[in-house]
N, C-alpha and C positions, 0 to 999 in steps of 0.2 A: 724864167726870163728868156725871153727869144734869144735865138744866137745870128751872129752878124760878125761883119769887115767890114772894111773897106782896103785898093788899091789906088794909088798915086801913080796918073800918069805922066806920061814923060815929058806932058803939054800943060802939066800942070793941074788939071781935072782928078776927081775922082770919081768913081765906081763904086760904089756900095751897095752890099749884099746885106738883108736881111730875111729871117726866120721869123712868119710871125702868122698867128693863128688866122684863120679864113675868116674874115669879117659875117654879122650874125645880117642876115635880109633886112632889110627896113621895115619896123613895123611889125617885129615879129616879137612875142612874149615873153620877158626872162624867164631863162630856164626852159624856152622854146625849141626848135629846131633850125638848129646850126647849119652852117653849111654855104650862107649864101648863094649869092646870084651866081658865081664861078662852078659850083659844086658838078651842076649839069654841063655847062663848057665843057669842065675840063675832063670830067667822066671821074670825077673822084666821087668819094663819101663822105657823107653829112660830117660837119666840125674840120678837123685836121689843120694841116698847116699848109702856108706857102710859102716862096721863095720870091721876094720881093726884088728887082735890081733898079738903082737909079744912075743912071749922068748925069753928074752936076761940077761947079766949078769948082765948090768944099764941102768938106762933111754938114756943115749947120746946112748949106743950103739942100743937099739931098732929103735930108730929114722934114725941112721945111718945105720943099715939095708934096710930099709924103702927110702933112699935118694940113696942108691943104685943101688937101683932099679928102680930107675928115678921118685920117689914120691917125686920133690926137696924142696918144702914150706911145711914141715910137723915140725909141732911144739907141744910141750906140754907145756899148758899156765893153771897150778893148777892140782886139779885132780876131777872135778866135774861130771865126769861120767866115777867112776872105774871100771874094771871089774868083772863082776858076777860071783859066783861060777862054776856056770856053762862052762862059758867063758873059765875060767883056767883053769877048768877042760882038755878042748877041746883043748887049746894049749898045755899044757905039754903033751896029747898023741901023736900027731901028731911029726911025725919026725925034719919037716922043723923048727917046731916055729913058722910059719907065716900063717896065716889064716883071711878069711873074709866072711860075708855073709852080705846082702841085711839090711839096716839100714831103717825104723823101722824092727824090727825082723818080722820072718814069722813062727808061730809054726812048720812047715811041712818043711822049708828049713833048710839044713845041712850046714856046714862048707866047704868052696872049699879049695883049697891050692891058694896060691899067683900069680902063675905064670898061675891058670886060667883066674883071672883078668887081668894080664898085658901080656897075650900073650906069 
């Protein structure tokens, strides 16, 4: 099960942090080669995870951002890995709210936008 939080801001919003596998290419064969469209971005390796953040007003509506956009099993089940300082920091500048990078963190890698990962 991916691991995730969220934080309550002081404006009422929250920020939620998800853990969750690299979406597969479109069009690619079960049991294919994983990795997606991010994979090269981001300089990782075929499969693995990312770190998903959103800004939204409540937790349903993060999520439902998220399913949106064709991320249809995304759930938050507790909050045992909220996001960092840091993390929130990165989402409330960025315009969209939506942002991911390469799960375990990489000191040297930034933040993409969303629509790097899904094409």
């Amino acid at each position: 099960m991916p691991g995730g939080g969220f934080v309550r801001l002081p404006g009422g919003s929250v920020v939620v942090a998800l853990t969750l596998p690299r979406p597969l290419l479109k069009g690619s064969v079960a049991g294919g080669i994983a990795g997606g469209i991010a994979g090269g971005i981001a300089g990782g390796t075929e499969g693995g995870n990312v770190r998903v953040l959103v800004h939204a007003v409540n937790r349903a509506r993060a999520l439902t951002r998220l399913r949106n956009l064709g991320l249809r099993a995304v759930y938050l089940r507790g909050n045992a890995e909220p996001p960092s300082p840091d993390e929130i920091t990165a989402v409330l500048h960025h315009p969209d709210g939506l942002l991911w990078r390469s799960a375990p963190d990489r000191a040297a890698e930034l933040w993409h936008p969303i629509r790097a990962l899904l094409g």
